[in-house]
C-alpha positions in Angstrom: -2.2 12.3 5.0 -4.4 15.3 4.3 -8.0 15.5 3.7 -9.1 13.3 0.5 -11.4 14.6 -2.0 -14.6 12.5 -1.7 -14.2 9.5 -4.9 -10.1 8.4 -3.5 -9.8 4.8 -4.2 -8.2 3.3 -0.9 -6.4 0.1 -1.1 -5.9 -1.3 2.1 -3.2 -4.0 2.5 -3.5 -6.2 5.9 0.0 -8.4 5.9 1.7 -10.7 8.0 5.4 -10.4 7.7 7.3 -14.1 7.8 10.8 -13.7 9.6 12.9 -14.2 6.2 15.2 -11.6 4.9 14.4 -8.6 7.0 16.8 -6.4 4.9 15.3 -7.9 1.5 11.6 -6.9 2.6 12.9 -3.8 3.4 15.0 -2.7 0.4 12.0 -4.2 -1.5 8.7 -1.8 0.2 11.5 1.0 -0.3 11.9 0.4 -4.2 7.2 -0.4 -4.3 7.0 3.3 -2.2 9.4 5.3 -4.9 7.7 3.3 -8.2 4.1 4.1 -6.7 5.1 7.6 -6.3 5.5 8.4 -10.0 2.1 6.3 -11.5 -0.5 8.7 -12.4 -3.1 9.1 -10.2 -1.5 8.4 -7.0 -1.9 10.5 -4.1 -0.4 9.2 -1.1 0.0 6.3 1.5 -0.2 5.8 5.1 2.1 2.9 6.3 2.3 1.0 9.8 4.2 -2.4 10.9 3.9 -3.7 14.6 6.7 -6.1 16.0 4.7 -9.1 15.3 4.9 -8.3 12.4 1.5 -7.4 11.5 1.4 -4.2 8.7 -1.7 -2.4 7.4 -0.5 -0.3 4.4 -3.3 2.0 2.8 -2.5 3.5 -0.7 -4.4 6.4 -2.6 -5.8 6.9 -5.5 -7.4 9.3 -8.1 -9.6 6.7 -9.2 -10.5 3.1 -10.2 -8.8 2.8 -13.4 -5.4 4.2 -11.8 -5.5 1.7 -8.3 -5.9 -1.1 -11.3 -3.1 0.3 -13.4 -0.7 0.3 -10.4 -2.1 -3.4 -9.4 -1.2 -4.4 -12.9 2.3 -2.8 -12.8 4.5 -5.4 -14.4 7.0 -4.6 -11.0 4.7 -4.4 -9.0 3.5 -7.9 -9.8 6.9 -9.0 -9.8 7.1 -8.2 -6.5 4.0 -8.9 -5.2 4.6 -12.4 -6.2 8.4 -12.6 -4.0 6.1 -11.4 -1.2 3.9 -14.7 -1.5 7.1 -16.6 -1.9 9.2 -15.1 0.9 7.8 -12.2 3.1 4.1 -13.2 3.7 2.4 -15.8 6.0 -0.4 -14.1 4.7 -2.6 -11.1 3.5 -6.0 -9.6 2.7 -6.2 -6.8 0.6 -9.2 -4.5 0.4 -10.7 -1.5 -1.6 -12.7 1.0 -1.2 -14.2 4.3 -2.4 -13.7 7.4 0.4 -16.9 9.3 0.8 -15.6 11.0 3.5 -12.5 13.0 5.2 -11.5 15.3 7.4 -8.3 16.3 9.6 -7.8 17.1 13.2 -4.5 18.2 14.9 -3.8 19.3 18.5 -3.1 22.4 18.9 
């Protein structure tokens, strides 16, 4: 992820992923990833999963309104509520405003 301009809306999603329906999850986070893509305001997102199945997903955003929007995305919700039904144990979800970034990379 590049350097965000200070104001980005982060939403940070902590999940723990049950065992059920690997492939489902999967073809499912694939379909959330291409839909975010294309709402307005959307800059970018940063995506991890460890083999216990921990994930912390952080999505970016232009602004308030927009992270709200994509939260209220009737597909989104849709799928957000299979994901209580069948992919989480559990999740916290957090967001915040950046008021800072920078970059590094080796050399």
């Amino acid at each position: 992820m590049a350097k965000l301009s200070n104001g980005t809306i982060s939403v940070i999603f902590v999940a723990q992923r049950t065992e059920l329906d690997a492939d489902g999850y999967a073809r499912a986070a694939a379909m959330m990833d291409e839909l975010a893509a294309h709402q307005d305001g959307y800059i970018g997102i940063d995506s991890v999963r460890g083999a216990d199945g921990l994930g912390i997903t952080v999505s970016y955003w232009a602004d308030e309104a927009r992270a709200k929007a994509w939260r209220d995305h009737p597909d989104h919700a849709a799928m957000r509520e299979a994901g209580r039904n069948r992919w989480y144990s559990d999740y916290s979800l957090h967001v915040a405003q950046v008021t800072r970034s920078y970059d590094w990379k080796k050399p």
